[in-house]
PAVOFI-166832 format. One record per residue (C-alpha): residue number from 1; x, y, z. Coordinates in pm, 1 decimal. Layout:
N
<resi: NUM, X: X, Y: Y, Z: Z>
...
END
This chain:
195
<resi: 1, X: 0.0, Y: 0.0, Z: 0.0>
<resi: 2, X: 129.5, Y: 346.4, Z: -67.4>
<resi: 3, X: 64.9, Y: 626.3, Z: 130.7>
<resi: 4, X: 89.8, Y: 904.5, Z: -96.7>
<resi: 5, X: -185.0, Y: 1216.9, Z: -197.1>
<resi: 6, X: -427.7, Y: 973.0, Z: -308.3>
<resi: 7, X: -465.6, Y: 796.5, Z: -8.2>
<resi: 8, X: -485.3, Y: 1080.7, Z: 185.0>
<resi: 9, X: -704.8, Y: 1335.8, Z: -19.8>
<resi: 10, X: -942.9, Y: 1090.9, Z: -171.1>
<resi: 11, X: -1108.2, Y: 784.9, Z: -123.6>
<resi: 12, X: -1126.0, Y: 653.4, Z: 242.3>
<resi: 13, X: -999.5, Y: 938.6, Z: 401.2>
<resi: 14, X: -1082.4, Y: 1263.7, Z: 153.2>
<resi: 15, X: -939.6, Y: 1595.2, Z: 269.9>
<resi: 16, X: -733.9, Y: 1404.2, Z: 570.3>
<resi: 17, X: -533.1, Y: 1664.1, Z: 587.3>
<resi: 18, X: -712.4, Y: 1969.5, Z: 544.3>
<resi: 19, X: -1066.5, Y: 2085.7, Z: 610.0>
<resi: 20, X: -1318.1, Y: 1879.2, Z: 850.7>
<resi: 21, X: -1085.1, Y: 1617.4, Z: 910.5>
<resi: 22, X: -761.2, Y: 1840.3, Z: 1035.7>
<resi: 23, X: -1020.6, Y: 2025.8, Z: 1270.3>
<resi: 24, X: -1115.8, Y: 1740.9, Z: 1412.1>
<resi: 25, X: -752.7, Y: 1606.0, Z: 1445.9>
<resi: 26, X: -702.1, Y: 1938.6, Z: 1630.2>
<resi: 27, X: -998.3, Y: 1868.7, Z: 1900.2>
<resi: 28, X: -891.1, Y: 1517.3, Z: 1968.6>
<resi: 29, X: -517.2, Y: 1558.6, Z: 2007.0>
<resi: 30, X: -616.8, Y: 1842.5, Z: 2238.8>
<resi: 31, X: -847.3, Y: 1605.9, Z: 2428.5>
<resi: 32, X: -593.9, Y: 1356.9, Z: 2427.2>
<resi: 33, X: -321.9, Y: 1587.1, Z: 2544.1>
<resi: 34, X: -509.5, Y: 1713.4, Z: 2852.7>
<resi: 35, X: -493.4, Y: 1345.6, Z: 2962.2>
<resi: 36, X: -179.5, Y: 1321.6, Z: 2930.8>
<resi: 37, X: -118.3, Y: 1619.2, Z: 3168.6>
<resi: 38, X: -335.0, Y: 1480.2, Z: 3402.1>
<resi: 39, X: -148.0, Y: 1143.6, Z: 3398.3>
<resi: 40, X: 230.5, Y: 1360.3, Z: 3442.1>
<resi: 41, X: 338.9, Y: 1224.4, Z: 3112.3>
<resi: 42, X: 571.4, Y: 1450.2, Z: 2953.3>
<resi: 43, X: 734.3, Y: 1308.5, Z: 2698.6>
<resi: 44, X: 545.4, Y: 1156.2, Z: 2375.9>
<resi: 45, X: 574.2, Y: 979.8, Z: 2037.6>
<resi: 46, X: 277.4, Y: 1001.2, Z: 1811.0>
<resi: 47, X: 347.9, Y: 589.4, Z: 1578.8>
<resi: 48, X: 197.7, Y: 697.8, Z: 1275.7>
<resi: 49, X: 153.5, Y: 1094.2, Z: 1325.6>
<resi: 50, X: 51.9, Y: 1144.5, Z: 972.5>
<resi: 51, X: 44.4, Y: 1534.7, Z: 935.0>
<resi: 52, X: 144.4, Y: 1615.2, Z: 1260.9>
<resi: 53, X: -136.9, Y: 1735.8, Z: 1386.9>
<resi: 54, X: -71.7, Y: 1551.8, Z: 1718.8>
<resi: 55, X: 277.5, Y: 1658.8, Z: 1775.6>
<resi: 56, X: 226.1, Y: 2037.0, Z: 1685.1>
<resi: 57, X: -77.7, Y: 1993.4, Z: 1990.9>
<resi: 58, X: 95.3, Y: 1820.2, Z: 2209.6>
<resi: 59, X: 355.9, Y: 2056.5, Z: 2167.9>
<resi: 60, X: 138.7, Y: 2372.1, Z: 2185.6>
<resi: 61, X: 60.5, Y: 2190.0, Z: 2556.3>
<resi: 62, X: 399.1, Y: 2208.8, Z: 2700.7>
<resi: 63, X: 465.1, Y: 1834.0, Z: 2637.4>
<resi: 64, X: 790.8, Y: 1738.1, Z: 2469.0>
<resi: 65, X: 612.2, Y: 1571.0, Z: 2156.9>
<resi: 66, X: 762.7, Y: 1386.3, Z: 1855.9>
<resi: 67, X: 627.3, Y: 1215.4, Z: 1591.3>
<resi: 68, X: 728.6, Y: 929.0, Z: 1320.9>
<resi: 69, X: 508.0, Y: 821.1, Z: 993.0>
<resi: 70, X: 639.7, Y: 607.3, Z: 674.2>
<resi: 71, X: 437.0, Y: 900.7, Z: 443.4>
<resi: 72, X: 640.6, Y: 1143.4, Z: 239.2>
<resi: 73, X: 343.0, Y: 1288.8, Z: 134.7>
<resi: 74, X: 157.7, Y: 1345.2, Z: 466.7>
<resi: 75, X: 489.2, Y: 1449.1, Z: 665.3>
<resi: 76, X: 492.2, Y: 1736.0, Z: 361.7>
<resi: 77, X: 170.1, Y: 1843.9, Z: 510.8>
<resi: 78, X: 253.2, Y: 1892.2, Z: 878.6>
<resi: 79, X: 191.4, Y: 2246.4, Z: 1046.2>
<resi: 80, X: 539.5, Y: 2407.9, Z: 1071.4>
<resi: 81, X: 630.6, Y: 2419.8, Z: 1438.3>
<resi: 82, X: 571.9, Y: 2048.4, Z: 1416.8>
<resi: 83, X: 813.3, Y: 1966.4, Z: 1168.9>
<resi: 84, X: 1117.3, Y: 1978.6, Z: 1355.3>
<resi: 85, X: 1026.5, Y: 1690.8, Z: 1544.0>
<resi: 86, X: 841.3, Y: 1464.1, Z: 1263.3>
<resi: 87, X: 1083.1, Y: 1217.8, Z: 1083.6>
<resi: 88, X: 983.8, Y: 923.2, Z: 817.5>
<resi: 89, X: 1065.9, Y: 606.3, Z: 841.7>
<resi: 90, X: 1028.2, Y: 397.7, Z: 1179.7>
<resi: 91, X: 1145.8, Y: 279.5, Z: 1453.0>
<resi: 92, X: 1473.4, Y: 115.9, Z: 1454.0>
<resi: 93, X: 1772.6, Y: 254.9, Z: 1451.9>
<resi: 94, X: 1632.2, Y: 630.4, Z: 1632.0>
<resi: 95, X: 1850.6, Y: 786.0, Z: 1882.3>
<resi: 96, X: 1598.3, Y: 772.8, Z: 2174.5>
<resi: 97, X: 1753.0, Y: 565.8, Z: 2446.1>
<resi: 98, X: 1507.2, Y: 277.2, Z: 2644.4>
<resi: 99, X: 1157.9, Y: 375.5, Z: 2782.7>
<resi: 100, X: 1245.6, Y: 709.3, Z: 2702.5>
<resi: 101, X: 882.8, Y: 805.7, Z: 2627.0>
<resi: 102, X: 618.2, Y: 815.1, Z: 2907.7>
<resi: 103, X: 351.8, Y: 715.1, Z: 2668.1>
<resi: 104, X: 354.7, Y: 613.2, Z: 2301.6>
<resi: 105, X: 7.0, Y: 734.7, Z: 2060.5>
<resi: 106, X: -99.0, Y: 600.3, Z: 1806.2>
<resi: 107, X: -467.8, Y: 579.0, Z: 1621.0>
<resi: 108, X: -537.4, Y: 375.4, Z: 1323.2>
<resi: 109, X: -218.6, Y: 244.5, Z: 1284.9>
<resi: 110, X: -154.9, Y: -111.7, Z: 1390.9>
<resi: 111, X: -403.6, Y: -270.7, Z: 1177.3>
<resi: 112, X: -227.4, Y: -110.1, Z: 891.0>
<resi: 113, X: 81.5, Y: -328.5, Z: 971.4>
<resi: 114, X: 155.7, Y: -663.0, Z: 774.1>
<resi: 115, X: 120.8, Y: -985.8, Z: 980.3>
<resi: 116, X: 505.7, Y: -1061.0, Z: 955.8>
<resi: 117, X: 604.8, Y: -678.1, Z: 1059.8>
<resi: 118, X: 358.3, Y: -689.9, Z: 1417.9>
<resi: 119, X: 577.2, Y: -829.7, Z: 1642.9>
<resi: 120, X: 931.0, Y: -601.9, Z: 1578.7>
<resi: 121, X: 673.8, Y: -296.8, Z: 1541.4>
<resi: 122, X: 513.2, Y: -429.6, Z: 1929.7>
<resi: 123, X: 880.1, Y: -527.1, Z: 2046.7>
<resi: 124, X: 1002.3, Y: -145.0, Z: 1926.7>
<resi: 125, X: 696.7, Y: 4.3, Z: 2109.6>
<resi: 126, X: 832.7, Y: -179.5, Z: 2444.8>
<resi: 127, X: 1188.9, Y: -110.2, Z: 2362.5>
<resi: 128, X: 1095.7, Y: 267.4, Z: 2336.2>
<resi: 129, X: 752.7, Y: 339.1, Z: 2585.6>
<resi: 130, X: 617.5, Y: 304.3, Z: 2949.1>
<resi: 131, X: 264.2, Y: 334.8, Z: 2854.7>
<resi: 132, X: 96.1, Y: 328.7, Z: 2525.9>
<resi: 133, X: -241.4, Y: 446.3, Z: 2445.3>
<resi: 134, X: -305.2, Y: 290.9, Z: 2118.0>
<resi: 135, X: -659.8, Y: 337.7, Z: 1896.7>
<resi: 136, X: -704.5, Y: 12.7, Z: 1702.6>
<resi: 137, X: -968.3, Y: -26.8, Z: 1401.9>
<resi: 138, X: -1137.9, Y: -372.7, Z: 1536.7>
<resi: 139, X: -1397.4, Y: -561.7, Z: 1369.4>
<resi: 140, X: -1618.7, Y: -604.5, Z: 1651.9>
<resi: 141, X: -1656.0, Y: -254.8, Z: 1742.3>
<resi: 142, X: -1954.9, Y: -39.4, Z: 1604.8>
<resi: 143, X: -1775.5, Y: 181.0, Z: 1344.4>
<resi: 144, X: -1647.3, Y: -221.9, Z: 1192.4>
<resi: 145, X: -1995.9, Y: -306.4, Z: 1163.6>
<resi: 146, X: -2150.1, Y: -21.2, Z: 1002.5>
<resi: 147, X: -1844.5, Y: -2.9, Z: 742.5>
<resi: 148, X: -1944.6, Y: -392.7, Z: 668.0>
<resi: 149, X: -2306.6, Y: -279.2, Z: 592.7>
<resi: 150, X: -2189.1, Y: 8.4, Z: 362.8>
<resi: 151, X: -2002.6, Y: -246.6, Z: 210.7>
<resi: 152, X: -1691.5, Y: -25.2, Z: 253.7>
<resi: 153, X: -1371.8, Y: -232.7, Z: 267.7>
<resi: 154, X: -1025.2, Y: -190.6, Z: 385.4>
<resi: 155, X: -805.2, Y: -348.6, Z: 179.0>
<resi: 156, X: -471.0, Y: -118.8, Z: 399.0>
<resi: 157, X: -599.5, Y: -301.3, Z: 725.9>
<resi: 158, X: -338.8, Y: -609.0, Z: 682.5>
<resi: 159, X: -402.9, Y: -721.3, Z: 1079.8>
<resi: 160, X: -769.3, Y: -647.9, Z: 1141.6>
<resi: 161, X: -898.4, Y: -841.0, Z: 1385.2>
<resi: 162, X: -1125.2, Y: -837.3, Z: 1724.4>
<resi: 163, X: -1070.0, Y: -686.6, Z: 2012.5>
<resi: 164, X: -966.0, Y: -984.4, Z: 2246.2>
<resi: 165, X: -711.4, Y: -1087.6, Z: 1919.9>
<resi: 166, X: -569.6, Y: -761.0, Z: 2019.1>
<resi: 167, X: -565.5, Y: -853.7, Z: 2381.7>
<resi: 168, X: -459.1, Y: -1131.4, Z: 2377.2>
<resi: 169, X: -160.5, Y: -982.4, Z: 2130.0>
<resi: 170, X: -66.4, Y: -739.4, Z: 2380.0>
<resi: 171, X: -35.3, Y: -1002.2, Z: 2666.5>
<resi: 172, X: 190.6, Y: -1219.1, Z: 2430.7>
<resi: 173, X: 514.0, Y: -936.9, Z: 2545.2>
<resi: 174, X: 359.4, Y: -880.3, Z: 2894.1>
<resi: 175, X: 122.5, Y: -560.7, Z: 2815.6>
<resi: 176, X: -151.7, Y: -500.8, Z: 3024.1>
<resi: 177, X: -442.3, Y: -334.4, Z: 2848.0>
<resi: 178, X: -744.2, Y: -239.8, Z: 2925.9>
<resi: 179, X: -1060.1, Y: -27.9, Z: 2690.9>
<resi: 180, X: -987.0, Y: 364.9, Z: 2724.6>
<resi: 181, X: -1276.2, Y: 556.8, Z: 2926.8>
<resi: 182, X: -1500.2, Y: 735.0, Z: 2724.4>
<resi: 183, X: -1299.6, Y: 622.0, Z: 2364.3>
<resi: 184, X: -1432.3, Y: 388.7, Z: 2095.8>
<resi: 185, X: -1440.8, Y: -14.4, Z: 2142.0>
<resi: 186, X: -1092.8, Y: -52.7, Z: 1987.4>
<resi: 187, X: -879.0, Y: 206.4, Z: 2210.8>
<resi: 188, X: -670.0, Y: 68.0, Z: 2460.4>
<resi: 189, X: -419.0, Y: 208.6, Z: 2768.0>
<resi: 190, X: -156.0, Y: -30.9, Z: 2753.9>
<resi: 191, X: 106.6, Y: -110.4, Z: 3021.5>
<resi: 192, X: 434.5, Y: -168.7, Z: 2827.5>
<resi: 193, X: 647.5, Y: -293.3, Z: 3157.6>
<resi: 194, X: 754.8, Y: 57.5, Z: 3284.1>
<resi: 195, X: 1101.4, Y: 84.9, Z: 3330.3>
END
């Protein structure tokens, strides 16, 4: 799958990075980042950041945010005082040393991983996070189900699955996670070991 302009202007996800959708990426991260500050996390990594929008709130919040994608295109399209701290590519091989981050982000990303990538990405989470708060598309979960009546597929999602596949996933490397409060069926905090 390529994750260039089409994917992200048309299709699935038109105008991801503009428009309705960047708004609401604005009101979410915001959300998100006011529970951050509540839980004394201070230092974050957005897997998957897309555009940025994330980091540049996060950032705007006093928390010391980076971000990491494997899009050219929607990296291009981050808001400038985000940039700085966006980078392509993933994981291995970045200059962050062990549990550096208090929690790792990431929405909408996992399922877009290929079976035989999911365990390095899950070891590289642990290697790099104490916590992880981690949005998940899974099938059981009421957004799944009305996509399967629209008869709108996802032919990106490589590792869709339930939520208890997840769980039981996560407990494969010693996670703990549990449903986030007030989130969607497929959003999970997750315990990555601490330090």
């Amino acid at each position: 799958m390529t994750y260039d302009k089409h994917y992200f202007e048309s299709g699935n996800y038109k105008h991801y990075t503009s428009g309705w959708y960047r708004f609401w990426h604005w009101v979410k991260f915001t959300w998100v980042g006011l529970q951050l500050r509540a839980l004394r996390c201070n230092t974050v990594l957005d897997f998957g950041c897309a555009d940025g929008v994330s980091v540049a709130a996060f950032r705007r919040m006093g928390l010391e945010a980076w971000g990491v994608d494997i899009s050219d295109y929607a990296l291009s399209r981050a808001p400038a005082k985000a940039a700085p701290y966006l980078w392509q590519g993933g994981l291995r091989g970045q200059r962050f040393p062990p549990k550096h981050f208090d929690v790792i982000v990431s929405w909408d990303v996992l399922e877009h991983i290929a079976p035989h990538d999911l365990d390095d990405v899950l070891r590289d989470l642990k290697r790099l996070g104490r916590r992880g708060l981690w949005g998940i598309y899974v099938t059981d979960e009421w957004i799944a189900r009305l996509h399967l009546r629209m008869n709108k597929r996802h032919p990106d999602h490589l590792s869709e699955h339930p939520a208890q596949w997840w769980r039981a996933k996560f407990g494969e490397y010693g996670f703990r996670a549990r449903r986030a409060p007030l989130a969607r069926g497929g959003t999970f905090w997750v315990d990555l070991g601490g330090v």
